[in-house]
C-alpha positions, 0 to 999 in steps of 0.5 A: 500500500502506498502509504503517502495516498492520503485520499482518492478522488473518483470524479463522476457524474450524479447517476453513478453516485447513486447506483454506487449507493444504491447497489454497493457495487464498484465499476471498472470499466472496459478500457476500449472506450478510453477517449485517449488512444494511446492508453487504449492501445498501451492497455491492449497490448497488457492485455495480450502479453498477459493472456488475458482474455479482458481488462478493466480499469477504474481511475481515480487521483490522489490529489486534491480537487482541480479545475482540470479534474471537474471539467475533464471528468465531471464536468456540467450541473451533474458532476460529483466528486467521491473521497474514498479512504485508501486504507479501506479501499485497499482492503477490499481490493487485496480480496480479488485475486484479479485486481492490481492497482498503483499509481500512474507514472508519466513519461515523456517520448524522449524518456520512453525506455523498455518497460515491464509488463507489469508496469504497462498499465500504469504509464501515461504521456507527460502532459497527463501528469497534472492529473495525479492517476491512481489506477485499479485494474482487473485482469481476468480470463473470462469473456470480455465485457463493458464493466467488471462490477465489485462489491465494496463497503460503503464505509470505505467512502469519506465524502460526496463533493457536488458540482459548484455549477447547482444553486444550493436549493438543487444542492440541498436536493440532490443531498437529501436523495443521496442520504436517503439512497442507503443508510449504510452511507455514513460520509459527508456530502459538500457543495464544492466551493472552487467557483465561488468560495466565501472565505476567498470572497470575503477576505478581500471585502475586509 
């Protein structure tokens, strides 16, 4: 376990942030619809020098809240970010067999050098390297689909960040669902503050 990982952040869309709670389910994905080809391909290629027959990926970062992160990944009124604490996420992964996960490292085309096979799976081009990846991957040896589902305790999540682009009326609505969902839920739920922080306002009105 990494153990300088204070947080991890899974920036994602309300409807995803629900059926977290409702089904208590974690979704990794199928990397074939990445949206940079260089990671689909790089992802491919562990696939096939593993023999496996599917791959999944779920991303998150270890570092705090971004510009970057909400409009890349979050983006629009729906967008939430969730906090999972990475001592309890880890226990729960250390129990598939299938899964390795570790942070991305960035590298750039004149430092491209020969890599492990393991390692495959955690590289990414510099100019990514804002974005401070922490991968879980799932290799497996059955057919490949869209998603690999895994059952995760909801006490492993710290807090729900909503977007900043509601007006807090929607925000206290939104909240109020989110609590209802599941009473296992025991985190916190914040409107995110980065476009329109008060402590920041009112420092300057003084």
């Amino acid at each position: 376990m990494d153990t300088d990982i204070k947080k991890l952040n899974r920036f994602t869309t309300f409807p995803f942030v629900v059926d977290l709670l409702k089904r208590k389910k974690l979704t990794l994905l199928n990397p074939t619809f990445w949206e940079d080809y260089n990671d689909r391909e790089t992802m491919e290629i562990y696939r096939q020098k593993t023999k496996s027959e599917s791959i999944y990926a779920l991303c998150f970062t270890h570092r705090n809240e971004t510009i970057h992160h909400w409009n890349a990944f979050a983006n629009g009124t729906s967008g939430c970010c969730i906090e999972f604490s990475p001592e309890k996420l880890f226990d729960i992964l250390s129990r598939d067999s299938r899964i390795s996960h570790g942070k991305t490292q960035y590298m750039s085309l004149k430092g491209l050098c020969d890599v492990e096979t393991a390692q495959l799976p955690y590289l990414k081009r510099l100019p990514f390297e804002p974005e401070k990846e922490y991968r879980i991957i799932a290799a497996s040896n059955e057919k490949q689909n869209a998603t690999l589902e895994i059952d995760i305790d909801l006490n492993a999540i710290r807090r729900i960040t909503i977007s900043n682009k509601i007006p807090q009326t929607v925000f206290e609505s939104m909240k109020k669902v989110l609590l209802e969902i599941n009473p296992e839920f025991r985190g916190k739920i914040y409107h995110s503050t980065l476009f329109n922080n008060q402590t920041w306002i009112g420092h300057f009105k003084k």
